[in-house]
N, CA and C atoms as an extended XYZ file, in Angstrom:
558
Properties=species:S:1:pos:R:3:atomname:S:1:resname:S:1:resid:I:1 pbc="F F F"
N       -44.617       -2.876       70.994 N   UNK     1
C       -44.699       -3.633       72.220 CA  UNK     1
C       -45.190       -2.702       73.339 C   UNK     1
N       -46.140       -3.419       74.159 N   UNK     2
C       -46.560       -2.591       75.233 CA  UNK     2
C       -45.594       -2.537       76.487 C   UNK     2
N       -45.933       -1.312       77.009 N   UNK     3
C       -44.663       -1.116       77.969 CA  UNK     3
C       -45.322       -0.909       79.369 C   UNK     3
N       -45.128       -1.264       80.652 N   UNK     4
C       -45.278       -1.749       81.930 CA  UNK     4
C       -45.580        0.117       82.019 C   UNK     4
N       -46.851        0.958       82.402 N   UNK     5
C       -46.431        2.249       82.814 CA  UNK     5
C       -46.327        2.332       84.655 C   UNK     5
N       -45.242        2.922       85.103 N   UNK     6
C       -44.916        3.433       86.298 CA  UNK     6
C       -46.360        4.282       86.694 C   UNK     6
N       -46.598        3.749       87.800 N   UNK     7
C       -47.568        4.442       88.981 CA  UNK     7
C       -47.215        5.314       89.902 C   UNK     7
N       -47.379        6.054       90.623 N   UNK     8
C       -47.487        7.147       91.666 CA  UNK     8
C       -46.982        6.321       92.604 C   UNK     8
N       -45.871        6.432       92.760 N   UNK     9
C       -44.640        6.107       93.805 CA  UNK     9
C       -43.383        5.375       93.558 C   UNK     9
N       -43.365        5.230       92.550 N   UNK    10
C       -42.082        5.186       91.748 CA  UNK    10
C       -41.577        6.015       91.199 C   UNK    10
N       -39.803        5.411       91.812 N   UNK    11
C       -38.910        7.309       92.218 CA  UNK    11
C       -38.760        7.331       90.732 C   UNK    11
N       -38.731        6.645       89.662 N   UNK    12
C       -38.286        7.376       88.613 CA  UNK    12
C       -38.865        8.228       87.757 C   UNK    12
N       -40.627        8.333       88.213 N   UNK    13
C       -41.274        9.758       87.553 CA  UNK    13
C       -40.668       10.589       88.442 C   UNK    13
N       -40.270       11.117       89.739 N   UNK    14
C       -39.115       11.973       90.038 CA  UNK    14
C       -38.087       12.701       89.513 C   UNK    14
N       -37.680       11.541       88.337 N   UNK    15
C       -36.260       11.468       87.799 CA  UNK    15
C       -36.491       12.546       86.699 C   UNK    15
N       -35.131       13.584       86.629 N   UNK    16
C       -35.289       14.456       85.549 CA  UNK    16
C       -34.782       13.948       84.585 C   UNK    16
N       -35.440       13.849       83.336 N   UNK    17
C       -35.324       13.169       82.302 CA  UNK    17
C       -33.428       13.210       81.553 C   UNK    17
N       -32.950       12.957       81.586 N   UNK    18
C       -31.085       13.258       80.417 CA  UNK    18
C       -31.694       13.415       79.239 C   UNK    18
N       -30.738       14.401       78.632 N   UNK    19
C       -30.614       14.833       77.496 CA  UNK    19
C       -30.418       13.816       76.544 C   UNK    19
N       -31.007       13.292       75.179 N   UNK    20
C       -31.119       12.406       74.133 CA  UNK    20
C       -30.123       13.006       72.953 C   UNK    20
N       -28.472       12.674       73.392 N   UNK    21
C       -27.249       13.317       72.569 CA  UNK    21
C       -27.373       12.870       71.000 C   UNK    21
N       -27.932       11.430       70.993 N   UNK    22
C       -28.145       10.827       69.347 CA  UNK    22
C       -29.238        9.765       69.633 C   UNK    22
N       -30.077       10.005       68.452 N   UNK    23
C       -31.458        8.841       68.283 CA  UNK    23
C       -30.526        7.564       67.398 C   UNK    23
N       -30.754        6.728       68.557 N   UNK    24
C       -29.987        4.976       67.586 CA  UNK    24
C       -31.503        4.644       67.603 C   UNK    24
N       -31.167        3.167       67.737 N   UNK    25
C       -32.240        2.373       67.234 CA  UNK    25
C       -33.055        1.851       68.834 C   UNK    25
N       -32.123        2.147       69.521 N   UNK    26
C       -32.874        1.839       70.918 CA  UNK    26
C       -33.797        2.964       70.845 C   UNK    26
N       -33.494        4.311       70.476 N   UNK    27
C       -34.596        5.268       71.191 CA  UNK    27
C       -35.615        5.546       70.283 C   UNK    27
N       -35.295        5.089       68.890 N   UNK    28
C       -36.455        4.604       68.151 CA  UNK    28
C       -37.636        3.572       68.417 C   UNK    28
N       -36.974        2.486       68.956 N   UNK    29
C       -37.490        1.487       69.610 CA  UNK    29
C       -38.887        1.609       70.655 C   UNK    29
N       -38.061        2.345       71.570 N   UNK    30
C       -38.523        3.332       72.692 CA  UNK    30
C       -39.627        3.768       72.539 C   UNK    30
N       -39.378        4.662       71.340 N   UNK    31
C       -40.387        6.103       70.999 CA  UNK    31
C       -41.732        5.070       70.371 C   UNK    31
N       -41.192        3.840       69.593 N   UNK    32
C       -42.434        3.489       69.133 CA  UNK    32
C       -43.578        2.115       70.504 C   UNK    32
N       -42.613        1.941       70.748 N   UNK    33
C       -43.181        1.370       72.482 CA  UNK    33
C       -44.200        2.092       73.214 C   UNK    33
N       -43.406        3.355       72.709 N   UNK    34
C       -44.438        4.611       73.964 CA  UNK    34
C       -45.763        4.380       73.032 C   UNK    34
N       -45.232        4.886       71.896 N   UNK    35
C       -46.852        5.446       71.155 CA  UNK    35
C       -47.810        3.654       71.290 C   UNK    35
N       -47.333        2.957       70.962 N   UNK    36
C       -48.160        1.735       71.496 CA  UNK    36
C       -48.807        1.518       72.723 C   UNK    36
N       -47.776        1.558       74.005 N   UNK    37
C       -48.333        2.267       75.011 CA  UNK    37
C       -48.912        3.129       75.467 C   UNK    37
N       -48.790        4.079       74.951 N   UNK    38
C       -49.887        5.374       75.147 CA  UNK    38
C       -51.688        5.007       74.368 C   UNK    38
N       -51.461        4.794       73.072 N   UNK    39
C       -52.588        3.898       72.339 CA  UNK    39
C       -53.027        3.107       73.123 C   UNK    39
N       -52.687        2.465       73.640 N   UNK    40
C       -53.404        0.771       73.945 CA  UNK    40
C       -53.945        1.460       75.370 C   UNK    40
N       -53.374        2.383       76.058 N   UNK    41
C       -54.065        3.035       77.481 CA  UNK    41
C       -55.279        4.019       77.361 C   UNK    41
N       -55.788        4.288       76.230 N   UNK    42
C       -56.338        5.784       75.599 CA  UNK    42
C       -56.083        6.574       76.559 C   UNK    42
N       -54.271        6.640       76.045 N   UNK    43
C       -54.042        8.254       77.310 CA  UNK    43
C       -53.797        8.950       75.626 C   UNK    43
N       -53.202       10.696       75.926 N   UNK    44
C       -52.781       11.617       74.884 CA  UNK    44
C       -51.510       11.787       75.398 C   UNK    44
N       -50.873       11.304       76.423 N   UNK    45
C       -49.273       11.998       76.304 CA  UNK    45
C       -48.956       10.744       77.264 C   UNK    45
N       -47.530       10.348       76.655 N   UNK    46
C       -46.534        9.633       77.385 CA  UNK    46
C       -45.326        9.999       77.308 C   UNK    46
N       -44.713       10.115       78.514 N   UNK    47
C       -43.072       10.382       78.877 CA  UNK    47
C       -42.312        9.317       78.759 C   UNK    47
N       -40.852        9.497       78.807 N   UNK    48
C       -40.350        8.390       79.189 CA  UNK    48
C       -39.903        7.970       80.031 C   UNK    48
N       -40.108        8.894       81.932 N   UNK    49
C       -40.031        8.408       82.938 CA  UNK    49
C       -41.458        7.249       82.821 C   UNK    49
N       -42.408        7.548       82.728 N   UNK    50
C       -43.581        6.888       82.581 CA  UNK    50
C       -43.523        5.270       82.123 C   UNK    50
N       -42.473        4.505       81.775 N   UNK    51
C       -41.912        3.458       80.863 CA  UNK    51
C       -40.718        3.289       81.944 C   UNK    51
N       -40.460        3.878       82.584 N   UNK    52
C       -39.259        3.438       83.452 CA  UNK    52
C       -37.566        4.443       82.743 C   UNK    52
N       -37.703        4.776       82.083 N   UNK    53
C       -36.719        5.585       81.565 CA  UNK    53
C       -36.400        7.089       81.626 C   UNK    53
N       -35.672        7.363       82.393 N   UNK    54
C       -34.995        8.865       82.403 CA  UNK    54
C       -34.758        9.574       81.394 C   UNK    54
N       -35.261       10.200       80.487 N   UNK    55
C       -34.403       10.960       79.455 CA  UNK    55
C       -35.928       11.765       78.869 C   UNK    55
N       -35.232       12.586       78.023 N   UNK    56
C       -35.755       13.700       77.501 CA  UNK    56
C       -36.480       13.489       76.306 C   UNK    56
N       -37.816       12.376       76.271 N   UNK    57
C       -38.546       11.821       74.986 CA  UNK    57
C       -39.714       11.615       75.566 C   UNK    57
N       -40.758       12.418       75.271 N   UNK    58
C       -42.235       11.996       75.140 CA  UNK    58
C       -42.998       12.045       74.180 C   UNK    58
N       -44.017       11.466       73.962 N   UNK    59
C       -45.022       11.020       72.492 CA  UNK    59
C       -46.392       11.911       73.048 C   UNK    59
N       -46.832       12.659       72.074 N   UNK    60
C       -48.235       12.482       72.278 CA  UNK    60
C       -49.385       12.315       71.039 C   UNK    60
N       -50.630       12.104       71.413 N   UNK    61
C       -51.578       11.932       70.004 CA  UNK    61
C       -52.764       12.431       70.416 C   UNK    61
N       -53.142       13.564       70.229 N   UNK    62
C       -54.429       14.145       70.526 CA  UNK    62
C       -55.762       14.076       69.246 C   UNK    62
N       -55.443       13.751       68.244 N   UNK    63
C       -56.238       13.091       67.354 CA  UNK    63
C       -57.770       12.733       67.318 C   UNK    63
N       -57.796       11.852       68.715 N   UNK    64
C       -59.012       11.208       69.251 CA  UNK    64
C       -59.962       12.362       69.633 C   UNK    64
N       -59.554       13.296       70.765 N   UNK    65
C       -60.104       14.379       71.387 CA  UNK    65
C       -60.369       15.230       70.520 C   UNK    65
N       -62.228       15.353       70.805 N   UNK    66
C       -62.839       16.374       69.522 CA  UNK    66
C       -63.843       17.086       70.143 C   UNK    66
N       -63.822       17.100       71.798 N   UNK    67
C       -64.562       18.157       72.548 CA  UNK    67
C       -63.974       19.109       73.246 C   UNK    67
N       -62.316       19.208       72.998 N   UNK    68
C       -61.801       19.939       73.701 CA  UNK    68
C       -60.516       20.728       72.716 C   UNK    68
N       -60.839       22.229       71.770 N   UNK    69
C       -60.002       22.106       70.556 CA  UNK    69
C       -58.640       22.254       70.880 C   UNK    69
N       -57.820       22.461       69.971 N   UNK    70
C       -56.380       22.776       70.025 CA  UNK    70
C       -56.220       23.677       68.651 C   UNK    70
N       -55.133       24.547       68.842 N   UNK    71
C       -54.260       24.955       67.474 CA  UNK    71
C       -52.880       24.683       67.448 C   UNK    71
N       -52.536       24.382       66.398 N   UNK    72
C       -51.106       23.970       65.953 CA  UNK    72
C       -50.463       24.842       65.247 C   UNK    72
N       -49.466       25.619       65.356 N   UNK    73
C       -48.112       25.884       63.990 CA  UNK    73
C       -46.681       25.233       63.965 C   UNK    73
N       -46.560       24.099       63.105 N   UNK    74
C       -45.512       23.316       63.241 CA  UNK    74
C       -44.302       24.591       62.318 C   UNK    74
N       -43.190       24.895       62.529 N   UNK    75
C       -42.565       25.853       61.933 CA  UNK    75
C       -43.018       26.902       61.475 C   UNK    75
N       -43.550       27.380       62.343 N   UNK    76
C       -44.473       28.622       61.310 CA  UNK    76
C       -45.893       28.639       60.556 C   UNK    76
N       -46.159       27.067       60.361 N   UNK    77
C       -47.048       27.150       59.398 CA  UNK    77
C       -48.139       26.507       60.114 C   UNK    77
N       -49.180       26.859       59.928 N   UNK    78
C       -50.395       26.850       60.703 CA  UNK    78
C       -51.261       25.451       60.071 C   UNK    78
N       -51.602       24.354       61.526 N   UNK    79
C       -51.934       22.719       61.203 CA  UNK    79
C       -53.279       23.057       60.906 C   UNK    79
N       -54.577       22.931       59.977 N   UNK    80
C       -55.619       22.890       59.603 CA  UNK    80
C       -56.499       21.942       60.558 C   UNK    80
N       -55.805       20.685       60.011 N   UNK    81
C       -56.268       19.326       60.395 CA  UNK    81
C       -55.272       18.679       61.449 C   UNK    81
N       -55.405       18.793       62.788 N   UNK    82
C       -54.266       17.908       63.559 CA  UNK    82
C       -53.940       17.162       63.531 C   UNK    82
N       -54.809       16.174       62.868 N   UNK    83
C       -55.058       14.449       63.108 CA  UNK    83
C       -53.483       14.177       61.845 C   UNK    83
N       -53.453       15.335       60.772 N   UNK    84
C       -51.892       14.962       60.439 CA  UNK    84
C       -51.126       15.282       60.560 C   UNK    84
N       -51.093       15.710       62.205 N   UNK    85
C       -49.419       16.216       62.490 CA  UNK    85
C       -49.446       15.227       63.612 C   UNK    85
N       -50.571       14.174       64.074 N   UNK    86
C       -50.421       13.184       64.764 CA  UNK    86
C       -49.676       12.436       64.411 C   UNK    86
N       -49.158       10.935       65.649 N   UNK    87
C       -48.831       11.471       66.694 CA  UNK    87
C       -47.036       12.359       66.998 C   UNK    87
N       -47.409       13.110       67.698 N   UNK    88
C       -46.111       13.667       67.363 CA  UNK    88
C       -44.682       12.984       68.890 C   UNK    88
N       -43.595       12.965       67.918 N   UNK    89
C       -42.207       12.321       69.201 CA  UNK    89
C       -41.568       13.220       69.111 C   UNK    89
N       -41.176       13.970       70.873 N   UNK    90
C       -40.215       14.958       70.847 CA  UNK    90
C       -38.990       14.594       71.446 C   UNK    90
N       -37.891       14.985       71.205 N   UNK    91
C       -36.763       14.741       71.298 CA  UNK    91
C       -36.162       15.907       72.545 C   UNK    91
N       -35.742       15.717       73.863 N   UNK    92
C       -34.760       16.900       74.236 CA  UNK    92
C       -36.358       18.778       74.151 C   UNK    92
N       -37.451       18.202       74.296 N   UNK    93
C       -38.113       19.635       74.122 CA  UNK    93
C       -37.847       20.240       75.247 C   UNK    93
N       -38.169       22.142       74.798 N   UNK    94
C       -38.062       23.050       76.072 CA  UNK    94
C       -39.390       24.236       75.386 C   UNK    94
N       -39.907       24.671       76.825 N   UNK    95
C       -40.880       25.187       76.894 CA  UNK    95
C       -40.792       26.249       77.369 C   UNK    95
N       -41.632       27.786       76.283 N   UNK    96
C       -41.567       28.582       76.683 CA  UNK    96
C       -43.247       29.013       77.044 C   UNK    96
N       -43.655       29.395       78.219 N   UNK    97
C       -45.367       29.348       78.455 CA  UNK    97
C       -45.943       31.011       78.376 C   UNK    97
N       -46.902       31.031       77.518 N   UNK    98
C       -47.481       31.893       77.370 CA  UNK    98
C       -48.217       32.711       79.194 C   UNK    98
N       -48.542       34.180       78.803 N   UNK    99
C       -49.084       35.151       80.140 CA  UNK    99
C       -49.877       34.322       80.464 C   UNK    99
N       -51.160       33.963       79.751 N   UNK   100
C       -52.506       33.490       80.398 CA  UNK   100
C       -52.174       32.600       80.684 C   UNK   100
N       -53.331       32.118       81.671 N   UNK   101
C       -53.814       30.893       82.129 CA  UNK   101
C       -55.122       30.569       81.955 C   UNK   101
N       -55.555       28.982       82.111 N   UNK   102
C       -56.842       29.203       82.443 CA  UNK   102
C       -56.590       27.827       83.579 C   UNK   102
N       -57.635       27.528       84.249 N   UNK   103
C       -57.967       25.869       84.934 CA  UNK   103
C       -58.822       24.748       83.797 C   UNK   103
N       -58.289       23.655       83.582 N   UNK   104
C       -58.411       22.525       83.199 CA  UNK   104
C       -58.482       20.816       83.487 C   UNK   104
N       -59.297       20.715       83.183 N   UNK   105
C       -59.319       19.320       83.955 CA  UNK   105
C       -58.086       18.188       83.176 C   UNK   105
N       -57.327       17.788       84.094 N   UNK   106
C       -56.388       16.813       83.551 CA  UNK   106
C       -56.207       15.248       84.706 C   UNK   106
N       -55.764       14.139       83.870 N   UNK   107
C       -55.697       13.440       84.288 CA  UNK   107
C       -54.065       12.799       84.003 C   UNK   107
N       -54.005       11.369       84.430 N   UNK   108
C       -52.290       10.865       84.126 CA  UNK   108
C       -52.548        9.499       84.052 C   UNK   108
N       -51.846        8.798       82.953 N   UNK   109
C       -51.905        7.093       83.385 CA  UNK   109
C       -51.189        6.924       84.706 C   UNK   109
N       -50.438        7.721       84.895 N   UNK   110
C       -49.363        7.057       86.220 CA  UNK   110
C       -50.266        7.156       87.705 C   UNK   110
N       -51.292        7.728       87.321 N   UNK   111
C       -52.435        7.780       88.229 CA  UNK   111
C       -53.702        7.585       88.261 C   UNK   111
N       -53.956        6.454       87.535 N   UNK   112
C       -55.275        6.089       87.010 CA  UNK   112
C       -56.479        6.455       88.034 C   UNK   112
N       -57.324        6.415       87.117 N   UNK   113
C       -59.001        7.571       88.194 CA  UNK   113
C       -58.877        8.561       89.094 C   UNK   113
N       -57.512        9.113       88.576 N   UNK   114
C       -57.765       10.276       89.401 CA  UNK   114
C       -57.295       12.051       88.728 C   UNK   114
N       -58.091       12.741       88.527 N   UNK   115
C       -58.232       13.964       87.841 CA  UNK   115
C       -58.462       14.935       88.443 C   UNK   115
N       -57.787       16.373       87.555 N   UNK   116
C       -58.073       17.483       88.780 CA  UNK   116
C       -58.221       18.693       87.811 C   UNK   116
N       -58.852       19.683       88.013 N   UNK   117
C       -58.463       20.502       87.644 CA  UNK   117
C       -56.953       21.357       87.197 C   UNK   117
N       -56.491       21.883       86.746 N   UNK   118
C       -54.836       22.537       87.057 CA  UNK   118
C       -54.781       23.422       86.418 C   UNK   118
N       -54.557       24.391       86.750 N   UNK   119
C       -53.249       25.402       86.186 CA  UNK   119
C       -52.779       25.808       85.353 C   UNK   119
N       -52.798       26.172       83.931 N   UNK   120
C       -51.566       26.454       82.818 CA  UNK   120
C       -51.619       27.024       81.787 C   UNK   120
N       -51.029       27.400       80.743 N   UNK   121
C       -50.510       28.569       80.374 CA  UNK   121
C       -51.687       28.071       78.761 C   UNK   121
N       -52.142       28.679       78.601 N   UNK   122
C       -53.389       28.983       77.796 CA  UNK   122
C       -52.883       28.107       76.086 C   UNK   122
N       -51.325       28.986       75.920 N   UNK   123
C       -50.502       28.776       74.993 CA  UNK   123
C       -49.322       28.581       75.098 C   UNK   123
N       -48.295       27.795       74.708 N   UNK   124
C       -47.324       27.809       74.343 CA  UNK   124
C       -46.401       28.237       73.050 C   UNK   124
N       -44.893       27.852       73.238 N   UNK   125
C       -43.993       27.749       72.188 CA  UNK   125
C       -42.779       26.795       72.746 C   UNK   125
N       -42.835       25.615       71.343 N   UNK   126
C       -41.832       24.311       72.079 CA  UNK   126
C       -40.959       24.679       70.675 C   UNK   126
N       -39.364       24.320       71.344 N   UNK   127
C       -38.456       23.881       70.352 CA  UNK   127
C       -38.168       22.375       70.844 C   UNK   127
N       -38.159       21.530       70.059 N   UNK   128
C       -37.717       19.704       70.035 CA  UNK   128
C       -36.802       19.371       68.729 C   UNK   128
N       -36.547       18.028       68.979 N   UNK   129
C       -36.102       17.391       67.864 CA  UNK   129
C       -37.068       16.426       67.182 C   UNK   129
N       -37.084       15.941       66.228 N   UNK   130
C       -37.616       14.798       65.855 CA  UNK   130
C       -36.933       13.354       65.855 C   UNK   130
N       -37.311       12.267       65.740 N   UNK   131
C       -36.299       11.132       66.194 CA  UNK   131
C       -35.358       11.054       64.756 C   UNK   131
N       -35.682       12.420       63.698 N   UNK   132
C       -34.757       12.267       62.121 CA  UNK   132
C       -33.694       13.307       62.214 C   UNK   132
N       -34.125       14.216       63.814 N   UNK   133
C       -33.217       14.976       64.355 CA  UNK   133
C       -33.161       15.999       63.529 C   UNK   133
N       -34.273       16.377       63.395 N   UNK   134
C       -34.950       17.666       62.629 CA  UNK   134
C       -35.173       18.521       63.722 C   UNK   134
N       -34.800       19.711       63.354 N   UNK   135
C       -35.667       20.846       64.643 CA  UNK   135
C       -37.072       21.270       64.647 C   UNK   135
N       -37.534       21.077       65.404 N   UNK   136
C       -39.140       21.688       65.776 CA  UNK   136
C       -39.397       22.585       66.061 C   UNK   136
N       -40.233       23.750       65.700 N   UNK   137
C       -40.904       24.265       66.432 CA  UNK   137
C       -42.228       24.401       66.490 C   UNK   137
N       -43.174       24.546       67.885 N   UNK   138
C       -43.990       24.147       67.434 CA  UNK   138
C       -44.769       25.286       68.485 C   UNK   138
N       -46.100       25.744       67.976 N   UNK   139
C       -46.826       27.015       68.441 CA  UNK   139
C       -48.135       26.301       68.681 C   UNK   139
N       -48.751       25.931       70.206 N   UNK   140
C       -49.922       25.519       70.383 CA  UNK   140
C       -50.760       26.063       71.343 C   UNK   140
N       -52.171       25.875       71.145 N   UNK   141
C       -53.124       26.530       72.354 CA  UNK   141
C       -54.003       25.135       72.438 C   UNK   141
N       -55.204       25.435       73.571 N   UNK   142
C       -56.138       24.358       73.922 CA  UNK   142
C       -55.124       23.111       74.827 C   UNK   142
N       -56.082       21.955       74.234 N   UNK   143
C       -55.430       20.431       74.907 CA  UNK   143
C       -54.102       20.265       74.512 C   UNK   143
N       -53.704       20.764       73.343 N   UNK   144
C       -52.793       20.416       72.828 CA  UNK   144
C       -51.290       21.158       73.685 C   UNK   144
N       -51.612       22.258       73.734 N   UNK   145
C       -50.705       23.287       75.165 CA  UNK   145
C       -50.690       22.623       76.232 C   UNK   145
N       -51.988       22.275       76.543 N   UNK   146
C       -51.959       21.397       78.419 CA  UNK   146
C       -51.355       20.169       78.377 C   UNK   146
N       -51.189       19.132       76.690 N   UNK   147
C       -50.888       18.068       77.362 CA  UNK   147
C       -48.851       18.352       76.879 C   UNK   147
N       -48.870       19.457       76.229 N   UNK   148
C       -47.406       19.450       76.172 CA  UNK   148
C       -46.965       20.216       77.591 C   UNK   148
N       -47.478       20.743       78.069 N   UNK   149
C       -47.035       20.887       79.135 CA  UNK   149
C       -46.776       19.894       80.438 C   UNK   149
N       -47.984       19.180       80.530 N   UNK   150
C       -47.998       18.130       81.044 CA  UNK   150
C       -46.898       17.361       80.896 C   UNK   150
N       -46.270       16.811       80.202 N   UNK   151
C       -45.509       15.831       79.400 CA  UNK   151
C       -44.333       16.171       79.963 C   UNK   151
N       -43.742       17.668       79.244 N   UNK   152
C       -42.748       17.957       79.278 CA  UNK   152
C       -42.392       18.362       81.363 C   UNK   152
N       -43.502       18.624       81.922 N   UNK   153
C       -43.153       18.619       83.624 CA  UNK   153
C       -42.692       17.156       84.190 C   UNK   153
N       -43.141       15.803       83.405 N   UNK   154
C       -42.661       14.769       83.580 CA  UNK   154
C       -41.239       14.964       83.085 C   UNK   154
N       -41.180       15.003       82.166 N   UNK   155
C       -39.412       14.756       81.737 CA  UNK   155
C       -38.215       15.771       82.916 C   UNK   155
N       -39.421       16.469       83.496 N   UNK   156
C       -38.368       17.080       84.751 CA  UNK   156
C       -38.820       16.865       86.154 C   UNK   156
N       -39.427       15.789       86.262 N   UNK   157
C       -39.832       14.965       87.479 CA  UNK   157
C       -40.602       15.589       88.144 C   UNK   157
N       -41.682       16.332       87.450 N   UNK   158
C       -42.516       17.044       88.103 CA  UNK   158
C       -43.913       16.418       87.934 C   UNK   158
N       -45.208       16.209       88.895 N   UNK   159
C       -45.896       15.544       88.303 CA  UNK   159
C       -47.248       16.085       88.517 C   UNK   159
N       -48.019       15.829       87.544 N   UNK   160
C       -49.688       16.782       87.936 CA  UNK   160
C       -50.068       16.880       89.433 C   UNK   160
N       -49.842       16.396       90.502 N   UNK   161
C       -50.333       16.432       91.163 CA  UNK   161
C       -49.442       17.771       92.126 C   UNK   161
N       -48.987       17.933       91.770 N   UNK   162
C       -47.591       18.980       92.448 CA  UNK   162
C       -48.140       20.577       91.698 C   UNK   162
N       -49.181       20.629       90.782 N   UNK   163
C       -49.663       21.685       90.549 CA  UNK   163
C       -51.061       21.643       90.914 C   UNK   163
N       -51.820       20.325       91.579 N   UNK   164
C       -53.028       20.575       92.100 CA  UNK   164
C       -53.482       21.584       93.205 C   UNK   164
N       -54.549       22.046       93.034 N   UNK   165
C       -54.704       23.278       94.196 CA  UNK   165
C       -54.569       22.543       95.921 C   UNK   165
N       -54.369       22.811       97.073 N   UNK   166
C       -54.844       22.323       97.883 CA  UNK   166
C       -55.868       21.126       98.515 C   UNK   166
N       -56.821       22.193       97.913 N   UNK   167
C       -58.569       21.019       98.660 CA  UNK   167
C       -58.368       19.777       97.178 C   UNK   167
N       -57.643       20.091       96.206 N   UNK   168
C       -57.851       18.900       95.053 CA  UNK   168
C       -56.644       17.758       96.294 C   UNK   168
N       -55.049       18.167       96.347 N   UNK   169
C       -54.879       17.288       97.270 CA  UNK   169
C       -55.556       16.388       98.168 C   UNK   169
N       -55.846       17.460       98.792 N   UNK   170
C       -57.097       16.893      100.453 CA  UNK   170
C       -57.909       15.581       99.799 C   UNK   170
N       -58.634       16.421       98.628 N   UNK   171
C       -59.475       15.630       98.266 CA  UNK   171
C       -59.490       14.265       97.670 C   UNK   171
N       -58.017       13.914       96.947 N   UNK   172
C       -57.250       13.114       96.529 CA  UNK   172
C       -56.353       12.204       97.567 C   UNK   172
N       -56.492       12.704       98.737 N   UNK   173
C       -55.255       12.023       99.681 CA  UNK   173
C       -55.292       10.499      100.031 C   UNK   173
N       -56.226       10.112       99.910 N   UNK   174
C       -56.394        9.020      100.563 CA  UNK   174
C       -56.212        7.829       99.276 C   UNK   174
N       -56.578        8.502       97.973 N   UNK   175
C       -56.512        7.551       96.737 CA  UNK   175
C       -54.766        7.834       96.291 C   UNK   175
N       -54.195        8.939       96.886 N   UNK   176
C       -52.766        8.946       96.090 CA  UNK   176
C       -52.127        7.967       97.409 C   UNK   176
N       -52.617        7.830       98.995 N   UNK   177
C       -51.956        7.253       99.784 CA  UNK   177
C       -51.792        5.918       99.466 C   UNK   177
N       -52.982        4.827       98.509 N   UNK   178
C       -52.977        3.921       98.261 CA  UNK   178
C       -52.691        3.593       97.324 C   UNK   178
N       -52.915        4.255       95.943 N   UNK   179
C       -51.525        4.122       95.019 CA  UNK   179
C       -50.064        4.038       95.430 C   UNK   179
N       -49.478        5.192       96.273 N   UNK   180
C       -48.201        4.813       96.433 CA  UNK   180
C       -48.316        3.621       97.299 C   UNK   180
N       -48.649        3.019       97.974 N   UNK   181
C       -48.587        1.705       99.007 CA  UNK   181
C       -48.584        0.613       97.918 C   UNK   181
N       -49.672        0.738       97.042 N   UNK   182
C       -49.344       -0.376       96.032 CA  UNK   182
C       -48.093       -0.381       95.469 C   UNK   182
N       -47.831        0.411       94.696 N   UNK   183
C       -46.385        0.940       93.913 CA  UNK   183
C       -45.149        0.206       94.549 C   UNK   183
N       -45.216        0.904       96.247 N   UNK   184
C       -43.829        0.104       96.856 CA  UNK   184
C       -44.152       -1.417       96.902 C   UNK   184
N       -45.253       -2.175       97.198 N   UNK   185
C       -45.115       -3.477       97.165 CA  UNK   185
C       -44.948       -4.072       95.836 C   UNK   185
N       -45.182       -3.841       94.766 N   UNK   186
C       -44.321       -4.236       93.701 CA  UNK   186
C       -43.185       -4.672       93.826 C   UNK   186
């Protein structure tokens, strides 16, 4: 089922996501809502402030994207082919960010047509759960680093635009002023 995504001025992308103590059948539910939702938007990462929900679960599926690479090591062991470790549901993840950086262009459903360059850590290392409440770990570089990063700054109410440079603000001000105006009249 498709799920209503929250826009740029609704307090609950704010909201820092709660901890996911046990996967029932609601947050199964959930998790497969998102990935429908995320699909049916051609975005690569959905939270679950993004859906209206506080807690510590985002989906992503980078699969599609084949001009921009990624590397994977799910436990150690190094993904060949990504498209089958797609799409992946994390449970409760935490992020540790690699020295480098580079700038990247990123975008957000919660902010449709609007993209910026940003910020971030070249590579990562995530520990998660799975919704079988398996432990993860997972070792990535490229899109696949930016959009877990991405993701996981939502689940702590942080949102791309809060790492845009300055003149990207400026340059953005007038389209984020009218998103949020829409948002509150909802």
């Amino acid at each position: 089922m498709r799920l209503p995504i929250r826009k740029y001025g609704d307090p609950i992308l704010r909201a820092k996501g709660k901890r996911i103590e046990a996967v029932d059948d609601d947050i199964r539910a959930l998790a497969e809502n998102m990935l429908d939702t995320m699909h049916a938007a051609n975005g690569i990462g959905l939270a679950a402030q993004q859906v209206g929900r506080a807690l510590q679960l985002t989906v992503l599926d980078i699969s599609q994207v084949e001009d921009r690479p990624s590397t994977l090591k799910l436990n150690g062991k190094p993904i060949a082919d990504l498209a089958t470790a797609m799409p992946l549901v994390l449970v409760n993840p935490t992020l540790q960010l690699g020295a480098e950086t580079d700038l990247g262009s990123e975008g957000c459903l919660s902010f449709p047509e609007i993209t910026a360059d940003i910020e971030r850590a070249t590579a990562i290392e995530m520990e998660a759960e799975t919704l079988e409440g398996e432990e993860l770990r997972i070792e990535a570089s490229g899109l696949l680093s930016r959009a877990l990063q991405h993701e996981v700054d939502h689940l702590n109410g942080i949102l791309f635009i809060d790492r845009m440079s300055s003149a990207s603000k400026v340059s953005h001000s007038s389209r984020l002023k009218r998103l949020q105006k829409e948002t509150e009249r909802l």
